[in-house]
VOLOMI-909664 format. One record per residue (C-alpha): z, y, x; residue in one letter; residue number from 1. Coordinates in steps of 0.25 Angstrom, whole numbers, plus 5000, padded with zeros to 4 digits. Each point is the difference from the previous one (the first is absolute). Layout:
BEGIN
+------+------+------+------+-----+
|    w |    v |    u | rest |  nr |
+------+------+------+------+-----+
|    Z |    Y |    X |    A | NUM |
...
+------+------+------+------+-----+
This chain:
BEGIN
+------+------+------+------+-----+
|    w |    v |    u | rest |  nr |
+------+------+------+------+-----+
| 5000 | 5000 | 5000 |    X |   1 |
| 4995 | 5013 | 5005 |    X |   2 |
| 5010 | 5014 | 5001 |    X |   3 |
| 4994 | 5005 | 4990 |    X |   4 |
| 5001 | 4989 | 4991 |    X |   5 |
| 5016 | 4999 | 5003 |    X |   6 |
| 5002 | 5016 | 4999 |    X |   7 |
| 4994 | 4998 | 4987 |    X |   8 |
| 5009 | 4987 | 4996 |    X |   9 |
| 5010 | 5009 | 5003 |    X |  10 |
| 4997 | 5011 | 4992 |    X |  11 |
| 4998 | 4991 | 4988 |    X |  12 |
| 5013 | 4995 | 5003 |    X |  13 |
| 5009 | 5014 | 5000 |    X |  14 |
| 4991 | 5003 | 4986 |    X |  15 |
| 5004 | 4990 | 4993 |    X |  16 |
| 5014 | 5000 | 5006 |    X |  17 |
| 5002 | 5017 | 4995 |    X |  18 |
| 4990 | 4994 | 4988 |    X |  19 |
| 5014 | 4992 | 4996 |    X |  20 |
| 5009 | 5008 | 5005 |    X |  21 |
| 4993 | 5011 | 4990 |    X |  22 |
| 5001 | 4989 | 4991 |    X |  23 |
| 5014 | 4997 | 4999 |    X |  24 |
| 5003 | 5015 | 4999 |    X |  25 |
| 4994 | 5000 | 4987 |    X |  26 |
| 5009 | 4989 | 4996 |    X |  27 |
| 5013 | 5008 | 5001 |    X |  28 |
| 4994 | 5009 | 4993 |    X |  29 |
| 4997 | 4992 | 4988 |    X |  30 |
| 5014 | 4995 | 5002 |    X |  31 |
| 5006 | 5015 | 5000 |    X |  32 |
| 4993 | 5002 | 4987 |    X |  33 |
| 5006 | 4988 | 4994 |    X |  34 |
| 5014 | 5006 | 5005 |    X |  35 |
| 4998 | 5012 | 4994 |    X |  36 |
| 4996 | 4996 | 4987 |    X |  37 |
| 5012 | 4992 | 5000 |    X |  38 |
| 5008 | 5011 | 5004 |    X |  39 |
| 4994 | 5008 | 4989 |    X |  40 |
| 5001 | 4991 | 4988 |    X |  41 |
| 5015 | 4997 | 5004 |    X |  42 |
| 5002 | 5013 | 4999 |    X |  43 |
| 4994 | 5002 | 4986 |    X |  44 |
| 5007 | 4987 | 4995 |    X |  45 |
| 5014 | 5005 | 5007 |    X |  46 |
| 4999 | 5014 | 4992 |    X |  47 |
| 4992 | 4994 | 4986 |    X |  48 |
| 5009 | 4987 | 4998 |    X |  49 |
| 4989 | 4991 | 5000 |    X |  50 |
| 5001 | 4987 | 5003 |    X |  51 |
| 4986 | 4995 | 4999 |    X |  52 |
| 4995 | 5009 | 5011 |    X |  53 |
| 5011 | 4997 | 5009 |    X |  54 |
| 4994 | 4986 | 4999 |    X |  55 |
| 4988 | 5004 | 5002 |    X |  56 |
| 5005 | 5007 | 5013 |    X |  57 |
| 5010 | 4986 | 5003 |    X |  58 |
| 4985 | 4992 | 4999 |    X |  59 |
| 4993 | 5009 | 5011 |    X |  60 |
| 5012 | 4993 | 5011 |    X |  61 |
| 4990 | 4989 | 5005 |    X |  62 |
| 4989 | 5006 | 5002 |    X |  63 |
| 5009 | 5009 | 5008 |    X |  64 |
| 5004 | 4988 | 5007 |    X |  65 |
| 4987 | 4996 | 5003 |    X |  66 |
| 4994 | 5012 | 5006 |    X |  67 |
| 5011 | 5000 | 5009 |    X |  68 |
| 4999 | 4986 | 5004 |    X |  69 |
| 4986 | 5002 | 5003 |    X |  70 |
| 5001 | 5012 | 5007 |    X |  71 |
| 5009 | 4994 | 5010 |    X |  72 |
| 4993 | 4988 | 5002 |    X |  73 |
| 4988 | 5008 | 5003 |    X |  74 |
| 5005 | 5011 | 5007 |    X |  75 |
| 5005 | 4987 | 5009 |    X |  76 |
| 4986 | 4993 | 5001 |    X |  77 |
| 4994 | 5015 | 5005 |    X |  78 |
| 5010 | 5001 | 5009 |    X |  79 |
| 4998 | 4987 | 5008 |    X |  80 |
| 4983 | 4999 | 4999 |    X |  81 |
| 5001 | 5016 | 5004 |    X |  82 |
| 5011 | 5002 | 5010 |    X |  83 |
| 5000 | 5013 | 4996 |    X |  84 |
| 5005 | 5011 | 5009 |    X |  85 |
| 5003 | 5015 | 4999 |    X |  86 |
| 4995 | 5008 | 4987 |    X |  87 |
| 4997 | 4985 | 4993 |    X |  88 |
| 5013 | 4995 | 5004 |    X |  89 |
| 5007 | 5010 | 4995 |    X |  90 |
| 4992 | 5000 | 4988 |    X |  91 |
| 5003 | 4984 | 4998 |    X |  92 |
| 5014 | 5003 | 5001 |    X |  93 |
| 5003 | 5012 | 4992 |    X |  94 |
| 4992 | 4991 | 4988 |    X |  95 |
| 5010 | 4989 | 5002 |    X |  96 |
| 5010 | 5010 | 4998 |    X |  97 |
| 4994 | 5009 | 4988 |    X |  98 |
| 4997 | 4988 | 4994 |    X |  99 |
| 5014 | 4996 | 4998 |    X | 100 |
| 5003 | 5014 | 4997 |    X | 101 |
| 4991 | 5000 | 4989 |    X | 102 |
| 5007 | 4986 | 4994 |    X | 103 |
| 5013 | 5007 | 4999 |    X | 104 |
| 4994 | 5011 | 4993 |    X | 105 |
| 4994 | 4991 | 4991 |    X | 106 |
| 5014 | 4991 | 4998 |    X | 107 |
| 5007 | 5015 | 4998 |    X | 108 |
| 4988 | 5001 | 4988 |    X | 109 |
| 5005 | 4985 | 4996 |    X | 110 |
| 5014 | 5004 | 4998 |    X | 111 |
| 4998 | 5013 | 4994 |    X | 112 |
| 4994 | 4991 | 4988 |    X | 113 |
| 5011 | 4991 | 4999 |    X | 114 |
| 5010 | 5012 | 4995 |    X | 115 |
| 4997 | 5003 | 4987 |    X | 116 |
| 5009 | 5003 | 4990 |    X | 117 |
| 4993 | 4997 | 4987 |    X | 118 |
| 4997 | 5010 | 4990 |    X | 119 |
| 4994 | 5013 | 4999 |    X | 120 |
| 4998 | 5011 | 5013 |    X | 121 |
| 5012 | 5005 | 5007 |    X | 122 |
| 5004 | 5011 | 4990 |    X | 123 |
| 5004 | 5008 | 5012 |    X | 124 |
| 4989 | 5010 | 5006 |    X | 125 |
| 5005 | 5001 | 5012 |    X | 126 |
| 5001 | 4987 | 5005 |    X | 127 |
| 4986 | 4998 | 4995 |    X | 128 |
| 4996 | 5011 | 5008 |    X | 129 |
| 5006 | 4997 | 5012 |    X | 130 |
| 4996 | 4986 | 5000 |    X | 131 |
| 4985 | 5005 | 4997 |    X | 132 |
| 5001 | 5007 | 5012 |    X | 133 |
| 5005 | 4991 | 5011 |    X | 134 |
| 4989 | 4990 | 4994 |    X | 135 |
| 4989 | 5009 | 5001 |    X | 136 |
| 5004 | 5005 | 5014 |    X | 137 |
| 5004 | 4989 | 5005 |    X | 138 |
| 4985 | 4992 | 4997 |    X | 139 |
| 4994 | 5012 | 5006 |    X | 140 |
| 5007 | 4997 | 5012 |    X | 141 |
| 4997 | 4987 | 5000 |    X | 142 |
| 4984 | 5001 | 4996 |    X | 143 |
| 5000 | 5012 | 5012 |    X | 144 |
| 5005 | 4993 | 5010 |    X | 145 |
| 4991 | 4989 | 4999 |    X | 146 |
| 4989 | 5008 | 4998 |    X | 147 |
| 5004 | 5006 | 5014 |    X | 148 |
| 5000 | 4988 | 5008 |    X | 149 |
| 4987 | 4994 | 4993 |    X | 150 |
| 4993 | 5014 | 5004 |    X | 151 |
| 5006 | 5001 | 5013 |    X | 152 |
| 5006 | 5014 | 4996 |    X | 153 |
| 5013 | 5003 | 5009 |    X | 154 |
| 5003 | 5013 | 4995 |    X | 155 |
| 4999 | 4995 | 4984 |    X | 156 |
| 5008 | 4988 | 5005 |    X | 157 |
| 5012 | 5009 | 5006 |    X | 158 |
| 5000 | 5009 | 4985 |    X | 159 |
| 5006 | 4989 | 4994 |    X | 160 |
| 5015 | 5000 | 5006 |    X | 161 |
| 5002 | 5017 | 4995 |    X | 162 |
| 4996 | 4992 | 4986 |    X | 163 |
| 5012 | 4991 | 5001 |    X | 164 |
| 5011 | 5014 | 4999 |    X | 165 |
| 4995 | 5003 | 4985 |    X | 166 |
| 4999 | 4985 | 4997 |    X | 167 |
| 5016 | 5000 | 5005 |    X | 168 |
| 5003 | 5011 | 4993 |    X | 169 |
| 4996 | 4996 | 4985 |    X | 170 |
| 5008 | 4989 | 5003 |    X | 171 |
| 5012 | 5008 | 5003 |    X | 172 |
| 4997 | 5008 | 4989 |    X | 173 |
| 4998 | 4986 | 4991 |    X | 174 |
| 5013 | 4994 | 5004 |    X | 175 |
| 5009 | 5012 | 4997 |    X | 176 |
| 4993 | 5000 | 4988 |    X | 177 |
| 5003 | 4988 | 4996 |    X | 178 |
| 5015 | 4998 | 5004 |    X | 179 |
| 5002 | 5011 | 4992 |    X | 180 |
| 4994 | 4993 | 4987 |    X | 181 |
| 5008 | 4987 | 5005 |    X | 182 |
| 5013 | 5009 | 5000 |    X | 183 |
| 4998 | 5003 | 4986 |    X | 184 |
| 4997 | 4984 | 4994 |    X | 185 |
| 4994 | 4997 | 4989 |    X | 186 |
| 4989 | 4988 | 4995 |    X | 187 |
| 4990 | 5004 | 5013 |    X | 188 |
| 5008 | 4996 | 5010 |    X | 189 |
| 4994 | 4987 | 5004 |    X | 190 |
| 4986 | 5009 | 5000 |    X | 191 |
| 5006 | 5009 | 5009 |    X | 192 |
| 5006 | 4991 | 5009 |    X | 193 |
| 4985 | 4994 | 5001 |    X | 194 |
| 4994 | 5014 | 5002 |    X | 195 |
| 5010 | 5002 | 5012 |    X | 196 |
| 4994 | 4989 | 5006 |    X | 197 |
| 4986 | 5002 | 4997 |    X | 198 |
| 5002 | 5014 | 5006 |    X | 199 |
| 5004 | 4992 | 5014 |    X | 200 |
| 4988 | 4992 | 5000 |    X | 201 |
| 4992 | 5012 | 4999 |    X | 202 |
| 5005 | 5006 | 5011 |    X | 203 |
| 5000 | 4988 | 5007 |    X | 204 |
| 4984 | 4998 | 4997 |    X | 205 |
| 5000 | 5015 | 5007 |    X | 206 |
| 5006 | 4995 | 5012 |    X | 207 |
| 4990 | 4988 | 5001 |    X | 208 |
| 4990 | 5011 | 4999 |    X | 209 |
| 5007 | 5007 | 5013 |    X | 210 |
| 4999 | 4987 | 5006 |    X | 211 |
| 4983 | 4997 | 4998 |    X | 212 |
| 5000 | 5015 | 5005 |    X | 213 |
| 5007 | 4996 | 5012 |    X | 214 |
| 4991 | 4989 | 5005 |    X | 215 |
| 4987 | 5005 | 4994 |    X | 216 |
| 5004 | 5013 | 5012 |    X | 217 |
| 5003 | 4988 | 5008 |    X | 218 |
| 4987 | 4993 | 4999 |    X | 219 |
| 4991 | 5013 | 5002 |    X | 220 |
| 5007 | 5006 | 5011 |    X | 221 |
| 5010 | 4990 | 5006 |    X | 222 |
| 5010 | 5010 | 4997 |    X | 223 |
| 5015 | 4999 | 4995 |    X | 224 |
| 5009 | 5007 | 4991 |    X | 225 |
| 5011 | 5007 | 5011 |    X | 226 |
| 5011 | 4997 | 4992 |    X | 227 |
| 4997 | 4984 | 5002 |    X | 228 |
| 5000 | 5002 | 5014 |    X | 229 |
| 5010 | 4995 | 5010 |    X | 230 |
| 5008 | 5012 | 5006 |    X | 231 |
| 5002 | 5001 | 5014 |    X | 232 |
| 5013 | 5007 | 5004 |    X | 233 |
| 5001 | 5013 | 5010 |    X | 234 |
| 5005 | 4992 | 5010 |    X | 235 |
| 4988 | 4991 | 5000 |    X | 236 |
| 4989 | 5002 | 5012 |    X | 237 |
| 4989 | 5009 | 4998 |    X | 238 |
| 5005 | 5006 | 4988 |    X | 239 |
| 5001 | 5015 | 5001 |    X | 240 |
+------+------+------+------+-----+
């Protein structure tokens, strides 16, 4: 086999390996739309009382499942045909890590459906607000920050973690809220108690959003969040 035949070979090769690495990409991506439509629903059914739409949400869990099985298992093939190194490297680990990421955002979704208090809407507007809110921004977190690491956009990536503060501050708003309506009794209390909850898992879906942020930055630039970095003392050599 001539040079040229081999440079070729070897150019077919590393298309088809970016060709699946492209690929499997996409599949977190369907998978983070599954999330967030779980996330969304729960939501609904946590604030309408119904039932059948948290099973409909409960439903979606294995073909979460799936998606993250096969995106490991792939993610594993890619990395032992390709041997990746650098930028793909990076890229093939932050999508093991997104990936589960994006499974605990859809589990938070999951939960969310399993507290519903039947009967009518949360008679108390503010709650209802509040909980709106956190699920409306906390998705668009979510859906950024994927969006981010599927474009390769650093700077869109790094928005997301300013997000987070107005995310954390409904929920404080939320919680006060709420214990003040616990305080006072009354026949919605297990509803409130589920709301509290439900306010949590919000936040908590925020926080996985933070998380893709950090390993979309990751991937496109090789660069770490400071705050997660070992610190070295004064004393240490070379430090000024």
């Amino acid at each position: 086999m001539s040079g040229n035949d081999l440079r070729r070979d070897l150019r077919a090769t590393i298309e088809d390996h970016h060709r699946d690495l492209a690929q499997l990409k996409q599949h977190v991506a369907e998978m983070t739309d599954l999330a967030l439509g779980m996330v969304a629903d729960g939501t609904r059914a946590l604030l309408l009382g119904d039932v059948e739409l948290g099973r409909s949400v409960a439903s979606r869990d294995a073909a979460l499942d799936r998606y993250d099985l096969n995106i490991e298992l792939e993610t594993i093939r890619l990395v032992a045909m390709m041997q990746p190194e650098g930028p793909d490297l990076r890229t093939t680990e932050a999508i093991l890590k997104i990936a589960n990421c994006v499974d605990r955002v859809g589990r938070l979704g999951y939960d969310l459906s399993r507290y519903v208090a039947t009967g009518p809407e949360s008679g108390d507007p503010d709650v209802r607000e509040f909980l709106r809110r956190m699920d409306e921004r906390a998705r668009a977190m979510v859906a950024q920050a994927m969006e981010a690491f599927l474009a390769g956009d650093a700077h869109r990536a790094k928005a997301v973690f300013p997000m987070d503060e107005e995310v954390d501050r409904l929920h404080r708003q939320l919680q006060g809220r709420l214990i003040d309506l616990l305080r006072k009794g009354g026949p919605e209390t297990d509803r409130r108690a589920f709301e509290l909850l439900g306010g949590r898992h919000l936040e908590r879906v925020a926080d996985n959003a933070c998380k893709i942020a950090e390993k979309a930055v990751y991937a496109i630039t090789g660069e770490r969040r400071t705050e997660y970095l070992p610190r070295r003392s004064a004393s240490t050599p070379g430090t000024s």
